[in-house]
C-alpha positions in Angstrom: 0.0 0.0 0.0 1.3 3.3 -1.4 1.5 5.8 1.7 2.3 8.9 -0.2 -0.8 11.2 -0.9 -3.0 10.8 -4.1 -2.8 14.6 -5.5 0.7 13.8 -6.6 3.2 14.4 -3.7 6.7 15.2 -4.9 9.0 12.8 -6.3 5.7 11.2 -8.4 5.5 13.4 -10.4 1.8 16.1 -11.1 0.8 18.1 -14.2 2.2 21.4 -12.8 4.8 22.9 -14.5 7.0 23.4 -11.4 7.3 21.3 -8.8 6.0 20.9 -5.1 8.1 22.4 -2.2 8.5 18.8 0.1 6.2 18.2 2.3 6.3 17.0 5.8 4.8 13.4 6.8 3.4 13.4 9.4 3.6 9.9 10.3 7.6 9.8 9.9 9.7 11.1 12.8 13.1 10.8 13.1 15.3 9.3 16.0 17.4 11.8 18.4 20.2 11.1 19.1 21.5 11.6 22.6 24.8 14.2 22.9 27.6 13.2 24.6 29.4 15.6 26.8 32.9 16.4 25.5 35.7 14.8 26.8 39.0 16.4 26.5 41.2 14.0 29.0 41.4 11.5 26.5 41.5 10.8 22.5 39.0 9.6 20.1 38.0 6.2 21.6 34.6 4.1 19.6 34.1 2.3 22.7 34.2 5.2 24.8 30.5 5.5 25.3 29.8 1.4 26.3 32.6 1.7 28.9 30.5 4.6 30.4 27.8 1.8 31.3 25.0 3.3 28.2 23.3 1.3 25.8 23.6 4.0 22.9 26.0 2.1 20.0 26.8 5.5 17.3 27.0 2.9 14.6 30.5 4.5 13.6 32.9 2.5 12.6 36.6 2.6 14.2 38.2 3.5 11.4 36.0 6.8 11.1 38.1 10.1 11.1 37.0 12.7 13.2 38.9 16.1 13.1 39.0 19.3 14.4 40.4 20.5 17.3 37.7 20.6 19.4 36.6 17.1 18.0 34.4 18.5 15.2 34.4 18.8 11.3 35.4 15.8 8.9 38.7 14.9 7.2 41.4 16.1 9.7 43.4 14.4 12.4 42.5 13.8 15.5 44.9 16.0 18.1 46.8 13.2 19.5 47.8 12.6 16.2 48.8 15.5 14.6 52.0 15.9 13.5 54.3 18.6 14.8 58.0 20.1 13.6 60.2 17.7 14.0 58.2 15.3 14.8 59.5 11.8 14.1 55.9 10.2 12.9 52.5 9.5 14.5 52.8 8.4 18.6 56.7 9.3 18.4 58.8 12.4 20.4 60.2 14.5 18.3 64.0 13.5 18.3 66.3 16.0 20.5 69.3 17.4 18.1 70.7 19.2 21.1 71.3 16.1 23.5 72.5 14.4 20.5 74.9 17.3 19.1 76.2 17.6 22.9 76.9 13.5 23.0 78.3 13.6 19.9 80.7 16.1 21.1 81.7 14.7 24.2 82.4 11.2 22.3 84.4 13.5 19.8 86.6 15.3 22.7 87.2 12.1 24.6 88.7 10.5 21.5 91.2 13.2 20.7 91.7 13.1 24.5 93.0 9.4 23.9 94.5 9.7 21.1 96.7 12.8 21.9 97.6 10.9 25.5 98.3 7.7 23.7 100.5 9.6 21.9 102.1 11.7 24.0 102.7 8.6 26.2 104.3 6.6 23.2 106.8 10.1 21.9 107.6 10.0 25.6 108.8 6.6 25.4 110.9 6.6 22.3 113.1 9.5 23.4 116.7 9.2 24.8 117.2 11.0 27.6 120.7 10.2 28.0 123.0 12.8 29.3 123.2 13.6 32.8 123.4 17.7 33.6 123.5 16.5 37.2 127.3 15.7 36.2 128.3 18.9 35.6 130.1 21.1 38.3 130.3 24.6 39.3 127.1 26.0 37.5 126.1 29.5 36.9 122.8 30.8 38.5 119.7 30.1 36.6 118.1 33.1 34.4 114.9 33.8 33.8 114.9 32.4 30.1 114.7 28.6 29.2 118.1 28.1 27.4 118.7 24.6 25.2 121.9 23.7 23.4 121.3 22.4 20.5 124.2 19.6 18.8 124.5 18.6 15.8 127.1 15.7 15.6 128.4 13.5 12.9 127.8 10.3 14.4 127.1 7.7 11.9 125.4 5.3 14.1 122.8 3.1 12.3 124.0 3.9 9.3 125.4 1.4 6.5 127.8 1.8 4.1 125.6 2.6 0.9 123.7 5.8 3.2 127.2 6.8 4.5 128.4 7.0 0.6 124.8 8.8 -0.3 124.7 11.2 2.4 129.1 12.3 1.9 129.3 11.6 5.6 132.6 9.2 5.4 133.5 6.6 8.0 135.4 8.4 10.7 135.1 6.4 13.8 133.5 7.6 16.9 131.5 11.4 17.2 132.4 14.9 16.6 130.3 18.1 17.1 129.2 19.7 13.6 127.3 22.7 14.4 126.2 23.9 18.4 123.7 26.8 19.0 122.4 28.0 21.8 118.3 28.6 21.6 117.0 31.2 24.6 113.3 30.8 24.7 112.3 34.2 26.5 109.2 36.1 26.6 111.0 39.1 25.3 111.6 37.3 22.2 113.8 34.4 21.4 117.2 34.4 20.7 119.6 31.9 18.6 122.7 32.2 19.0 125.7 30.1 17.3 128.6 29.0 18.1 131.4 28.2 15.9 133.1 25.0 16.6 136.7 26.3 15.7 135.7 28.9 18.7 138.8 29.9 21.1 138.0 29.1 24.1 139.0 27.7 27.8 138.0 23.7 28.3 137.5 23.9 32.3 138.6 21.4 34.5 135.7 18.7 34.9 135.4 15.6 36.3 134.6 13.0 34.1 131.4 11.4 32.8 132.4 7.7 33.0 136.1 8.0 35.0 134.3 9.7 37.8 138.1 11.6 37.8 138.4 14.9 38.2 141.0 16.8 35.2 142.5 19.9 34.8 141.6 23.2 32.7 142.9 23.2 29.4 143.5 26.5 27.6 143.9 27.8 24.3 141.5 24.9 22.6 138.4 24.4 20.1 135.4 24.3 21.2 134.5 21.0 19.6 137.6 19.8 21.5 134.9 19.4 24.8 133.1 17.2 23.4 135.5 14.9 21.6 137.3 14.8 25.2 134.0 13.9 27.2 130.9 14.2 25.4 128.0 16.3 26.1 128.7 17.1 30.0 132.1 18.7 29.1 130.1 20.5 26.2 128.1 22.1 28.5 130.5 22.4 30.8 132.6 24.5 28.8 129.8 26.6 27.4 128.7 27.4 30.9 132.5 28.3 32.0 133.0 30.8 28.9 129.3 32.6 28.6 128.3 32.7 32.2 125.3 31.5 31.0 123.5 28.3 32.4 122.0 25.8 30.2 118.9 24.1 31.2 118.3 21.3 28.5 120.4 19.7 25.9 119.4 18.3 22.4 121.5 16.3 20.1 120.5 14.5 16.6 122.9 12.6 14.7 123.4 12.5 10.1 121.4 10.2 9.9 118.2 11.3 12.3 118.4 14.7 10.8 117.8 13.4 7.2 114.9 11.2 8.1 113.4 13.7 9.9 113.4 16.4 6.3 112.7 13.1 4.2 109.3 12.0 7.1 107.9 15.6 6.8 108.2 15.5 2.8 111.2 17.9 2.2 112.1 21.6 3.5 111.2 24.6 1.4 114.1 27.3 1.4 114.9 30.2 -0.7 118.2 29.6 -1.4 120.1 33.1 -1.9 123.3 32.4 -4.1 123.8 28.9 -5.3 126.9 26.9 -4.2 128.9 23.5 -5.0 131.2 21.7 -2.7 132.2 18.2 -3.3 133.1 17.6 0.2 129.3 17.8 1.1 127.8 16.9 -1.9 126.4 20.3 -2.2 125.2 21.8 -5.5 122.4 24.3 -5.4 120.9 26.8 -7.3 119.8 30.3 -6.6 116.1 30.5 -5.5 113.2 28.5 -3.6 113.1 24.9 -3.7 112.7 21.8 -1.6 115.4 19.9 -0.4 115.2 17.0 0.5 116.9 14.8 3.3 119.9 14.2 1.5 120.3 17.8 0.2 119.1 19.8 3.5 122.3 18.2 5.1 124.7 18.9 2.7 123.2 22.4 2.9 123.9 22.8 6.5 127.2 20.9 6.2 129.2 22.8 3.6 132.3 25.0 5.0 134.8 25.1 1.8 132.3 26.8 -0.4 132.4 30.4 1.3 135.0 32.2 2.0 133.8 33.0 5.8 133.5 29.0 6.3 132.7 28.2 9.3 130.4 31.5 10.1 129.0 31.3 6.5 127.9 27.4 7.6 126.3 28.2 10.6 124.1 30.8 9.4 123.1 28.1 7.0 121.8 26.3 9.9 120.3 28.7 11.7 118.4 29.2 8.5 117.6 25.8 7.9 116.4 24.6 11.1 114.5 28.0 11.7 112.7 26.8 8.5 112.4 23.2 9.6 110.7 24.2 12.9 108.6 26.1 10.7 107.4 23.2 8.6 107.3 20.4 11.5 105.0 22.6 13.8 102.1 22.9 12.0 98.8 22.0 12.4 99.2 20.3 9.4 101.8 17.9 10.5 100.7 18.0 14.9 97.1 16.8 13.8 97.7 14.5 11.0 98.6 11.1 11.9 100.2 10.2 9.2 102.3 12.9 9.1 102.8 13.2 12.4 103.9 9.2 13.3 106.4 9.1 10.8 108.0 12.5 11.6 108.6 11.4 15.8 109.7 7.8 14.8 112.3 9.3 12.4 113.7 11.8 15.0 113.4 10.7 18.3 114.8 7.3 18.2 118.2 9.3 17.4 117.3 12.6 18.7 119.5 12.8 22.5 118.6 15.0 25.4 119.2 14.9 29.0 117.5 13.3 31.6 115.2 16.3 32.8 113.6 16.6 29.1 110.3 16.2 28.5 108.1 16.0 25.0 106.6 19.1 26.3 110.0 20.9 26.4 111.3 19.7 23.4 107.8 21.0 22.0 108.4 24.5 23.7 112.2 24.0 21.7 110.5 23.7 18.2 107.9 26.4 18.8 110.7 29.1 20.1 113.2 28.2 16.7 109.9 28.9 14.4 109.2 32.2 16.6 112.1 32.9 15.2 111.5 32.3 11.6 108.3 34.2 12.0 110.2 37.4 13.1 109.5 36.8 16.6 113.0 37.0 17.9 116.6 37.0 16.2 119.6 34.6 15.1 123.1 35.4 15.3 126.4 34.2 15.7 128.4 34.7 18.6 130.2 37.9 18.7 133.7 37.7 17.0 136.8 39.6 17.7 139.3 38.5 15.4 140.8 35.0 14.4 143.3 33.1 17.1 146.2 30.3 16.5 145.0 27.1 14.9 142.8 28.9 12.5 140.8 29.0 15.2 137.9 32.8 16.0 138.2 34.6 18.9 135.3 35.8 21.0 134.4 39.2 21.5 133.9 39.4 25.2 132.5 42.8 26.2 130.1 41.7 23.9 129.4 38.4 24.7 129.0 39.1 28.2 126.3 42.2 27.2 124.2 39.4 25.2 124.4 36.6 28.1 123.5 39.5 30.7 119.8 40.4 28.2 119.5 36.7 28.1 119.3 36.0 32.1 117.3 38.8 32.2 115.0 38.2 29.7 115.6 41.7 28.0 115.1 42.4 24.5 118.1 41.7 22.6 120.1 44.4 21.1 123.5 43.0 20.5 124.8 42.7 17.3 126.7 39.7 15.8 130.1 42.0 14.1 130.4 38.4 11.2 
């Protein structure tokens, strides 16, 4: 039975042109449903209303979206779930970049800890701290500079035949001084100061190394003589007795150490100034810069016979030379790169000697204060000369020599002037 009225309700269609407005049945009423109060302590939950205890089922499904944030509307995403910057995806805390850059730091800083301790241990333990300064008597006062003699010898030990042939160092038994300086690490500036070997000077009496006897003063000798007779406590026993000044450390490296040491870090750059050949060295340079190599760098400092001031023109070499290699070795470039920075300490310290009171740390301070100088913060010079004395040998210019060890202890500014 049709329950829709006979004078053509809408939606059956009538003979009017335009159609019926709806009309309301009567008979047809529709169910109300029952509002739930908000709840904002909690999500979206489809079960929420049956655990309340009521009867009423919505008929939604769980999957249904609701949206909005105050739970109404269609299509969005419920607040619980909505994404926020950063957020690592839906029911996840957002990651925290500063905890993790901070850990990440701390991991970082504790492994160059380690490393540079490891390290430092491992130098420690390769160098040779040989000579005894304890041994040497009647010692001036200490200044208020760090001094260091620096030795260069001509030892040949570890070397063979074939690198005694390529490096023109001949087979002469036993060791002899080639070059000495004295390196005054001041905070006025630092100061370089070289001493020829064929220096005139006053060996003091001593008492010896080994022996344990006690000699006599010898006058009118080289200064290379010292250390031929006893090594480096009458060195420094004799520099002590004819400066006034008082050395606190002592450094010595050997051919062979010195050439490893140039070949480890890669070669040497130096701006040669006038070339020079000398057969006895193996020397034969050109004017300008260039990189020598091990081989080459101690020929450079080695050669005498090719100027006509020998033994003065050589140790300005050296001065130059090692200013530049102190340059080169303490870098960042070579202190934080491992495999620069290995190489470098196994070539040198396992023939580098120093006394027993030297740490790595000083011998660090020793390589900073010679590139001060090659960065203009400080000078090198030779010792003052006077004139030349028997034997071939150059007399000191005392009045002078004393003026220079006098700014030295005092840690004054340098103003003494080599006269050579």
């Amino acid at each position: 039975m049709n329950d829709w009225p006979e004078d053509g309700g809408y939606g059956r269609g009538n003979a009017n042109s335009q159609p019926e407005g709806p009309r309301r049945m009567s008979h047809v009423q529709r169910p109300q449903v029952p509002q739930q109060p908000p709840r904002h302590d909690q999500g979206y939950n489809p079960d929420f209303t049956q655990a309340q205890g009521s009867g009423y089922d919505s008929g939604y499904s769980s999957g249904q979206v609701y949206g909005g944030p105050q739970g109404g509307g269609r299509g969005t995403v419920p607040p619980q779930y909505a994404p926020g910057p950063g957020s690592g995806g839906p029911g996840r805390p957002a990651p925290d970049w500063r905890k993790r850059v901070k850990v990440g730091s701390i991991v970082l800083v504790v492994g160059v800890l380690a490393w540079g301790i490891g390290t430092y241990a491992w130098a420690g333990s390769q160098m040779r701290n040989e000579v005894d300064l304890a041994k040497v008597i009647e010692r001036p006062s200490e200044g208020d500079c760090t001094t260091y003699l620096i030795v260069g010898s001509d030892s040949r030990e570890g070397m063979s035949a074939e690198e005694k042939k390529k490096l023109h160092t001949g087979s002469a038994e036993g060791k002899r001084t080639d070059s000495m300086m004295i390196l005054a690490a001041c905070s006025s500036g630092n100061t370089m100061v070289s001493l020829p070997r064929d220096s005139w000077v006053t060996i003091p009496s001593f008492v010896g190394s080994e022996s344990g006897k006690t000699y006599p003063a010898r006058g009118g000798s080289k200064l290379n003589a010292a250390y031929a007779m006893d090594g480096p406590e009458l060195l420094v026993r004799t520099v002590e007795f004819n400066t006034g000044l008082r050395i606190d450390h002592y450094a010595e490296i050997g051919f062979a150490g010195f050439a490893n040491i140039v070949d480890a870090l890669g070669g040497v750059e130096l701006n040669i100034d006038k070339g020079f050949k000398d057969k006895n060295s193996g020397a034969d340079f050109q004017a300008g810069k260039q990189t020598l190599n091990g081989e080459q760098a101690l020929a450079f400092v080695r050669t005498r016979y090719a100027f006509a001031e020998s033994d003065l023109a050589r140790t300005k070499n050296q001065q130059k030379f090692l200013s530049a290699l102190a340059n080169q070795a303490a870098t960042p470039g070579t202190i934080l790169n491992p495999f620069a920075l290995y190489p470098t300490l196994g070539a040198g310290l396992d023939t580098l000697i120093v006394d027993k009171d030297m740490s790595l740390y000083d011998l660090g301070k020793m390589f900073f204060a010679m590139k001060g100088i090659s960065g203009g913060d400080g000078k090198s010079m030779n010792m003052p000369i006077a004139g030349s004395a028997p034997q071939g040998s150059l007399k000191w210019d005392m009045p002078k020599v004393k003026q220079l060890v006098e700014q030295i202890r005092k840690d004054e500014k340098v103003t003494v002037e080599s006269n050579r």
